[in-house]
C-alpha positions, 0 to 999 in steps of 0.5 A: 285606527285603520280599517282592516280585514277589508273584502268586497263582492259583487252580487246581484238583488232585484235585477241590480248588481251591486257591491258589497264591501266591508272592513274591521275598523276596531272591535266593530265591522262596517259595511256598504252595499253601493249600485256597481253602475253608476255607483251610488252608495245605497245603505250601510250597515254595521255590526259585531261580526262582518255577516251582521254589518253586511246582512243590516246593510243588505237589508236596506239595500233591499227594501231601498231597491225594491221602491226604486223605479226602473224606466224602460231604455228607448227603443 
C-alpha cells in the first residue's frame, strides 16, 4: 500500500505553530500533528475520515502542548 491524498497545513494552538499533516493509507486516514521548530512529531491520530484522524490527533496535540513549560528567552 502507498499513502495517498496527502496534505499538510500550518497552524497555530497555544502560541505553538504547528504542522499538521495526514494521508489516506487504504480505507483509513492517518495523521500527525508535529512542532514546526524544531520539528518534533507531538500525537498522531487516525480515523475513518481525514476531519477524524486530524481532529484525534489535534486533540493530543492539545492537552501535550498546554503541560509543556515554556522558558523565557534570556534577556
Amino acid at each position: 500500500m502507498k499513502p495517498e491524498d496527502y496534505a499538510t497545513r500550518e497552524e497555530e494552538i497555544l502560541g505553538w505553530r504547528i504542522r499538521i499533516s495526514s494521508y489516506r493509507l487504504g480505507k483509513r486516514y492517518h495523521a500527525t500533528v508535529e512542532n514546526v521548530d524544531p520539528g518534533a512529531r507531538i500525537a498522531r491520530g487516525e480515523g475513518s475520515s481525514r476531519d477524524e484522524a486530524e481532529h484525534g490527533a489535534l486533540e493530543k496535540a492539545r492537552e501535550r502542548l498546554a503541560r509543556t513549560r515554556r522558558l523565557a528567552p534570556d534577556g
